[in-house]
C-alpha positions in Angstrom: -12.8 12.1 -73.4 -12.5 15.9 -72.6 -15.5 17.9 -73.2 -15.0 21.6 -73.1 -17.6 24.4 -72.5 -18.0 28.1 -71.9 -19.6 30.1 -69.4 -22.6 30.3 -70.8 -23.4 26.5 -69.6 -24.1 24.8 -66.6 -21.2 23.3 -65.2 -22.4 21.5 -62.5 -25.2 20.4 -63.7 -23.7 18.7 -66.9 -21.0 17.4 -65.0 -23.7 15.2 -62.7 -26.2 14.8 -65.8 -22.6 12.8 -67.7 -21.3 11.2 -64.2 -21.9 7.4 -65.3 -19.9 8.3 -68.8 -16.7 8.8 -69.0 -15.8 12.1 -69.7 -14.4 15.1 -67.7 -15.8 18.2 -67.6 -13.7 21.0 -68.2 -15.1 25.2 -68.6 -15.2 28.5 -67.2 -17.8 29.1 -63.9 -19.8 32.6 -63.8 -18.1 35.3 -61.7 -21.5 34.9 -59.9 -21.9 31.6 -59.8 -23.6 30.2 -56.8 -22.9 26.8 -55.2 -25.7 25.2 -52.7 -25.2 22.7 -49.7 -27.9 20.0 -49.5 -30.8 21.0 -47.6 -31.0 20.1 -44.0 -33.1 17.3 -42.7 -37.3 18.5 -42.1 -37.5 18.7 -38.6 -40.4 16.1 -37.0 -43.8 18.4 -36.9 -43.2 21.1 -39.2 -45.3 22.7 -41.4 -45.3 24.2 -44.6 -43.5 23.8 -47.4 -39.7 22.8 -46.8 -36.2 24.0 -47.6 -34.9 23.4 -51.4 -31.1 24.3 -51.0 -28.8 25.0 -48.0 -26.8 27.0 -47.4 -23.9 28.4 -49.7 -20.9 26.9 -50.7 -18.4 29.6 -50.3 -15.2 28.7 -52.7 -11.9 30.8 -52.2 -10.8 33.5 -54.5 -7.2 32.5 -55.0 -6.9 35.2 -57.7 -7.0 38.9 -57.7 -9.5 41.0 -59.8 -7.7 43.0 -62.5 
C-alpha cells in the first residue's frame, strides 16, 4: 500500500512510526527540512546534560532553484 502525504507532515517520522506495516511512504520534504545523525557516544566522566542529535545530514541538491 502507497500512502501519500504533503509537506505539511512529518516524513520521517511517519515513515519509522509505520516501519513494521507494510506500506511505503511517499510525499514532498520542506525546502528546510533538517536531517540529524545519531548523537555520538557520552564520553566516560562528563557532566551535564548530553547531546540530543548529531550532526547534520547534508542531502545533495540535484535540482536547480527556479
Amino acid at each position: 500500500m502507497l500512502v501519500v502525504f504533503n509537506g505539511g507532515y512529518d516524513l520521517a517520522r511517519l515513515a519509522f512510526l509505520l516501519a513494521d506495516m507494510p506500506v511505503q511512504v511517499l510525499g514532498r520534504l520542506r525546502s528546510d527540512q533538517v536531517f540529524r545523525l545519531p548523537a555520538p557516544p557520552r564520553a566516560e566522566g562528563t557532566i551535564g546534560r548530553p547531546v540530543k542529535h548529531g550532526g547534520e545530514f547534508l542531502i545533495c541538491r540535484c535540482w536547480k532553484a527556479l
